[in-house]
N, C-alpha and C positions, 0 to 999 in steps of 0.2 A: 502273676500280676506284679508288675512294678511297683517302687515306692512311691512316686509320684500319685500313681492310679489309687494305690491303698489312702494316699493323704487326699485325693479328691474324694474317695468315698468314706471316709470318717468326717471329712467339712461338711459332707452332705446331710449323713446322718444326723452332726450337732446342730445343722441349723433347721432339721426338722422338728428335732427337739425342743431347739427355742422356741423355734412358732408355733408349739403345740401349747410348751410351756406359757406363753403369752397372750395362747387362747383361751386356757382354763384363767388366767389372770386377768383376763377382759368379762367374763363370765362370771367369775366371781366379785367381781366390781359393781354387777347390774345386782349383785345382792344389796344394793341398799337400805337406810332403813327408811319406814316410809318418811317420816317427819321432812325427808332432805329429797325424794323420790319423785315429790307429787302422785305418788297414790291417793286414792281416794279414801278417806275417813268414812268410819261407820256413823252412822247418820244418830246424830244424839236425842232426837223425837221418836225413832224409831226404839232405843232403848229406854225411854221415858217412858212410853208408852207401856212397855213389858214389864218395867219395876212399878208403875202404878199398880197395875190390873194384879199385883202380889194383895197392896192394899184394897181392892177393889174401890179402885178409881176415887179413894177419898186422899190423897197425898200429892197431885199432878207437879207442883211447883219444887217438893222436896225430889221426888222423881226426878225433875228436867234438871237439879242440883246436882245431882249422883250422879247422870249421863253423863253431863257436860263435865264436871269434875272428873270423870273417869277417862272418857276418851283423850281429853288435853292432859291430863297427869302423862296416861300410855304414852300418849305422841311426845311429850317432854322428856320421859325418859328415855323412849330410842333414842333421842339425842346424845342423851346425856351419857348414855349406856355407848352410844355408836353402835347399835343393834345394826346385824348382817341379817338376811334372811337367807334360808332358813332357820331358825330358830336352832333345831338342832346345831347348825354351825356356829351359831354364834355361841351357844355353851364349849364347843370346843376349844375357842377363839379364849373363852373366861377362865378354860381350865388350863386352859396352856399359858395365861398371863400377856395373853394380846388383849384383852379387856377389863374392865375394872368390876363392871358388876353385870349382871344379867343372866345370871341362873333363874329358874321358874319362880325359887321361893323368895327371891331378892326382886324379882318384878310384885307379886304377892305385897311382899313387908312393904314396899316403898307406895303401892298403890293402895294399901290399906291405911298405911299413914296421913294420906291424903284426905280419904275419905274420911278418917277418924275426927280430922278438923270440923267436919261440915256440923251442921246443928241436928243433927236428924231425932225425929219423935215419934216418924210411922217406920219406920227401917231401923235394924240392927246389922249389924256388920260381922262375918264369920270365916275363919281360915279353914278353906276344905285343902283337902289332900288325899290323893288317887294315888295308888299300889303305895302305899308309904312304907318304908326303908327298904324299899327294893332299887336296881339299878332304873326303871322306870316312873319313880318316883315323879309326883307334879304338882304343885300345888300354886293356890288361887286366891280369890274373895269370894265370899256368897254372900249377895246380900237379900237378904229375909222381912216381910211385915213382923215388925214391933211382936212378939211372942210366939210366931208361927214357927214350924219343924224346920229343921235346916233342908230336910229333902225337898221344901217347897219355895225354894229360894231358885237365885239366879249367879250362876254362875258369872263373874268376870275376870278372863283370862286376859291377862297384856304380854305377855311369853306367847303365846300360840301362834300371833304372827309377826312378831317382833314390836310390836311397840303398836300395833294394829288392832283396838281391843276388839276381842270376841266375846258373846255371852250367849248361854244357852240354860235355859232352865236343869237345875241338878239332876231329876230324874232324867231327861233323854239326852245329855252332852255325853259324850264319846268316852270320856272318861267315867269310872264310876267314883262318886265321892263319898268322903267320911269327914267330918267334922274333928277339926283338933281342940280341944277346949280344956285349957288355954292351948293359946295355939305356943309356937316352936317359943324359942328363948334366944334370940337372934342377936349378933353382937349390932350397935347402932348402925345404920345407914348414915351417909353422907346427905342423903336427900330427903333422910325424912322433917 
């Protein structure tokens, strides 16, 4: 093979490279976070609904308080965070010092602080945490009727889909949870 032929097939190769390279970089772009995406938010009547029915149906207005404070805090902070989805990436993104904040338990502190504002008198507010000090470590909010078990709370995750809250009641959410009480001892947030 001549030199010539060798330098046509090593252009080839790098420019297969680039354009491979620049597919995963177009691909990864469609990770957005929602706030900037236009994905679709989780419907805040639909979680009022779920955090009533803790109280049996006697708190509906502190209820639609906590939905709405919860989902718009989540969506503020992917902002703020610059949340990528998937979640998992964007913790890579935090540990590598391509992001400022958006670990599990740094969405947690920042959306508990939020909540901690509101005036609540049927609800209590509680930092669960799933496999705790393991490398799968996760931690959340739960919030609970005014003296009720934490097991009989409501899970709200803002990490699980970047800034997209989830909530599932603590017995059947995918994770299993435990109550930290007090919860971690966290240096200040910037946004709480």
């Amino acid at each position: 093979m001549s030199e010539r032929e060798v330098g046509k097939r090593v252009a080839t190769v790098m420019a297969k490279g680039a354009a491979a390279g620049l597919a995963v970089a177009l691909l990864l772009a469609g990770c957005a976070s929602p706030a900037r995406s236009g994905r679709s938010l989780p419907d805040p009547a639909a979680l009022a609904r779920d955090l009533d029915a803790l109280t049996g149906g006697r708190a509906p207005e502190e209820a639609r308080l906590i939905a709405e404070t919860a989902i718009e805090r989540a969506r503020w902070l992917a902002v703020q965070y610059r949340a990528m989805r998937p979640a998992w990436f964007h913790n890579m993104l935090v540990n590598a010092g391509r992001r400022p904040r958006g670990l599990c338990y740094q969405w947690a502190q920042d959306l508990k602080a939020a909540l901690d504002r509101l005036p609540l008198r049927a609800f209590e507010l509680h930092w669960g945490c799933a496999e705790e000090a393991t490398p799968g470590e996760h931690n959340a909010v739960v919030v609970t009727a005014k003296g009720r078990p934490f097991e009989e709370g409501i899970v709200l995750d803002a990490w699980r889909k970047s800034g997209v809250l989830c909530w599932a009641p603590v017995r059947t959410d995918k994770y299993e949870w435990l109550e930290l009480d007090p919860p971690p001892r966290l240096p200040r947030s910037p946004y709480e």
